[in-house]
OpenMM code with the backbone's topology and positions (N, CA, C; nanometers):
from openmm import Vec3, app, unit

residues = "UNK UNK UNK UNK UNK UNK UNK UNK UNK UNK UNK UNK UNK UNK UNK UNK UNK UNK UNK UNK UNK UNK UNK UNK UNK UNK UNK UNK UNK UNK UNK UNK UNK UNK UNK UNK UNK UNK UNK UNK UNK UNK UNK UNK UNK UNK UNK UNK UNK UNK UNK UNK UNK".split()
positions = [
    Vec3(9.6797, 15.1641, 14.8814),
    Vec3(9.5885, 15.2622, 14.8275),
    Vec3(9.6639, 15.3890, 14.7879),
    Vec3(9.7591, 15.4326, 14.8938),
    Vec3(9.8358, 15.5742, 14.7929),
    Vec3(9.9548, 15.5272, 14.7026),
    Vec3(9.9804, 15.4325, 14.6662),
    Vec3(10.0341, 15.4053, 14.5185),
    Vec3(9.9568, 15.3598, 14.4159),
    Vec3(9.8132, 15.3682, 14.4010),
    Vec3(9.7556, 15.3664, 14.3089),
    Vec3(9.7093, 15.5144, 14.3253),
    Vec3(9.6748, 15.6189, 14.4635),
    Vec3(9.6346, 15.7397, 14.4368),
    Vec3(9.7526, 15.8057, 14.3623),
    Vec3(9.8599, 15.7614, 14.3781),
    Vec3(9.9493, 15.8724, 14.3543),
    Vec3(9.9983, 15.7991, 14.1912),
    Vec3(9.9701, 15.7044, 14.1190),
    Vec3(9.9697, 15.6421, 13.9905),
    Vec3(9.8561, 15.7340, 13.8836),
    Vec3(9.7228, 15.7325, 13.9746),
    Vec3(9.6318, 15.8153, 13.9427),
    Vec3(9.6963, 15.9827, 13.9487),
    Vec3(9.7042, 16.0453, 13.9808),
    Vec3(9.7733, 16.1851, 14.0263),
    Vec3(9.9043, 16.1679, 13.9118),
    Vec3(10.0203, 16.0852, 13.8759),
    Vec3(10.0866, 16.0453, 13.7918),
    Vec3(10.0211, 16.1200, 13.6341),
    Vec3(9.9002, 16.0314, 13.6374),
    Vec3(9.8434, 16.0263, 13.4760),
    Vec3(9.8119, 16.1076, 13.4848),
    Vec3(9.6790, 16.1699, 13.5578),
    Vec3(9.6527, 16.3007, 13.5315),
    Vec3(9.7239, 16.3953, 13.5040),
    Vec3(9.8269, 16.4353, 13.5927),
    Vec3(9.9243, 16.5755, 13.5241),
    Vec3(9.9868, 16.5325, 13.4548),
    Vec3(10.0160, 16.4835, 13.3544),
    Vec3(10.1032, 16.4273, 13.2489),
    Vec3(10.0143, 16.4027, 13.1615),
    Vec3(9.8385, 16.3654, 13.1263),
    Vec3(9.7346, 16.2810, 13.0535),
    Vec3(9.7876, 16.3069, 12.9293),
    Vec3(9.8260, 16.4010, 12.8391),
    Vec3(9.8198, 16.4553, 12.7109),
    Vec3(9.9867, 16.3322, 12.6965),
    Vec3(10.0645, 16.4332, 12.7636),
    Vec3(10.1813, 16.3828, 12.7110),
    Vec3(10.1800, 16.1993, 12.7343),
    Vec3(10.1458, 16.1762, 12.8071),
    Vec3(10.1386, 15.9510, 12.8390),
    Vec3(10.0151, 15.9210, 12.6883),
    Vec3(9.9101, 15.9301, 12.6988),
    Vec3(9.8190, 15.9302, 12.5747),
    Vec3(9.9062, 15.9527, 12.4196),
    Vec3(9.9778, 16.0270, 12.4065),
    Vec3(10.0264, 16.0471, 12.3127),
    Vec3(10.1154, 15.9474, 12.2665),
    Vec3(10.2065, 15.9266, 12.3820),
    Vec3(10.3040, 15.8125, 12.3683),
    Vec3(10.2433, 15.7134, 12.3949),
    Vec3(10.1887, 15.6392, 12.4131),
    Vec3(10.0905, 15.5024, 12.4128),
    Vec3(10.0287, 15.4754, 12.2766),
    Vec3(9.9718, 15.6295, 12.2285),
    Vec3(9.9836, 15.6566, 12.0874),
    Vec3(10.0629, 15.5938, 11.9789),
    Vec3(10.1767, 15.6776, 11.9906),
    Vec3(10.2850, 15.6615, 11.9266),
    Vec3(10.3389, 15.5357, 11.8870),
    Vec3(10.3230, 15.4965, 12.0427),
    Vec3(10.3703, 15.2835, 12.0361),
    Vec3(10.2618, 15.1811, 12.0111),
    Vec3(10.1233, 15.2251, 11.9618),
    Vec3(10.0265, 15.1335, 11.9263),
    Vec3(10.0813, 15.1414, 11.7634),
    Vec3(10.0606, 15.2722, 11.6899),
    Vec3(10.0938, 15.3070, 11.5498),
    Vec3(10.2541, 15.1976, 11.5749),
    Vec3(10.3588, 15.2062, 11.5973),
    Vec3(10.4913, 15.1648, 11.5679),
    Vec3(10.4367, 15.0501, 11.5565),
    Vec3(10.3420, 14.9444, 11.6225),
    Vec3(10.3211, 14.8217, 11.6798),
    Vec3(10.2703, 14.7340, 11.4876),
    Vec3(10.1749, 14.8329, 11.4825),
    Vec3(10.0711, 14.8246, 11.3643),
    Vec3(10.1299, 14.8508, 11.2477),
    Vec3(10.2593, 14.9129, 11.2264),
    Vec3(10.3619, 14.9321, 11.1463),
    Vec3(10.4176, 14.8132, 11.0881),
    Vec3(10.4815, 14.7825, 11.2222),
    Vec3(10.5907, 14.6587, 11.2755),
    Vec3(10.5073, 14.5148, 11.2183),
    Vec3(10.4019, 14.5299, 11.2638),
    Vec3(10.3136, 14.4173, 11.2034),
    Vec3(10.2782, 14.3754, 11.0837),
    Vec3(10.2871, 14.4899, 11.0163),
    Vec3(10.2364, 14.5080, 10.8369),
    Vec3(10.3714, 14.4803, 10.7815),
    Vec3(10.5037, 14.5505, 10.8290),
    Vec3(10.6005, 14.5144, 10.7571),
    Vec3(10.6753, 14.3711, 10.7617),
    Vec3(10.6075, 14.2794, 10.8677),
    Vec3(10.6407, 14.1714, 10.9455),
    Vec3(10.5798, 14.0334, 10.8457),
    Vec3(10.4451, 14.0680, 10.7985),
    Vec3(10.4028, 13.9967, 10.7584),
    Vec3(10.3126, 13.8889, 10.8481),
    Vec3(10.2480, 13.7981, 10.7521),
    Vec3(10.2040, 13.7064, 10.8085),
    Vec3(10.2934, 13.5845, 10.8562),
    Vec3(10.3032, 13.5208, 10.9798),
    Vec3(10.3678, 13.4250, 11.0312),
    Vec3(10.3277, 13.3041, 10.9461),
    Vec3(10.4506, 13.1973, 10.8954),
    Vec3(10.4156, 13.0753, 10.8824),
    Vec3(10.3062, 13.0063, 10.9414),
    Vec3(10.3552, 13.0106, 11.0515),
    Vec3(10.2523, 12.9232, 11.1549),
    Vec3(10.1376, 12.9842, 11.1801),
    Vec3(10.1298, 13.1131, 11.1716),
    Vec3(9.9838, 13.1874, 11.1232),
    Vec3(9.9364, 13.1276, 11.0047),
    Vec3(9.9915, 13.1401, 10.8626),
    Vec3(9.9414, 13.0979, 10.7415),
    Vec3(9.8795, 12.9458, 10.7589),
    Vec3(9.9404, 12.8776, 10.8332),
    Vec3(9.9480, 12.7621, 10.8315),
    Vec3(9.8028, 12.6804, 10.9165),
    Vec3(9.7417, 12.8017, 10.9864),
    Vec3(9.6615, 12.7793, 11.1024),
    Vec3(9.5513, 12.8445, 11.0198),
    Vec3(9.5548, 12.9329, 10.9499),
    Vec3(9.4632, 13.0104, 10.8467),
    Vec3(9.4104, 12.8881, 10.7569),
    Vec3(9.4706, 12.8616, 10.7095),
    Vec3(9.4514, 12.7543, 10.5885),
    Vec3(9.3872, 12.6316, 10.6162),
    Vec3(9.4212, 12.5291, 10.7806),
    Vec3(9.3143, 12.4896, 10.8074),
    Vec3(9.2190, 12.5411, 10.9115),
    Vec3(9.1323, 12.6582, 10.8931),
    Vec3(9.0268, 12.7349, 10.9386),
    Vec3(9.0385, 12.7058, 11.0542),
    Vec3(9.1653, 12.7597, 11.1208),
    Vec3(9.1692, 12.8001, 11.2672),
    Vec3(9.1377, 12.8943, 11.2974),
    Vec3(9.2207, 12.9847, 11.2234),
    Vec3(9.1901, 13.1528, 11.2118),
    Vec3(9.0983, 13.2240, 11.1197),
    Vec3(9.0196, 13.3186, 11.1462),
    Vec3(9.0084, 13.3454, 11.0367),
    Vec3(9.0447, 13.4120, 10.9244),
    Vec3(8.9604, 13.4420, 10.8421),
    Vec3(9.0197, 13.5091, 10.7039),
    Vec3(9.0249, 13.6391, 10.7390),
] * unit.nanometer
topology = app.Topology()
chain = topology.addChain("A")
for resn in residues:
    res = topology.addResidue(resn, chain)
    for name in ("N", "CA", "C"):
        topology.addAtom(name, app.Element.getBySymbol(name[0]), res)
């Protein structure tokens, strides 16, 4: 229980600055993804209506 109180106590005094960077690395993620493209084996699973459109 006090390593999750003190995990809690962690985030709080820090909230702005951790939020931000969690931030930061969702956007890089969503970046990374667009410039990545669609996977073969994605396309491939798309096409027979595994995935959707």
């Amino acid at each position: 229980m006090s390593q999750i109180l003190s995990a809690l106590a962690y985030y709080w005094a820090r909230q702005q600055e951790l939020d931000a960077e969690i931030k930061r690395r969702e956007e890089y993620v969503k970046q990374a993804e667009i410039e990545a493209g669609e996977s073969p084996f994605a396309a491939r699973l798309r096409a027979q209506g595994l995935l959707p459109l």
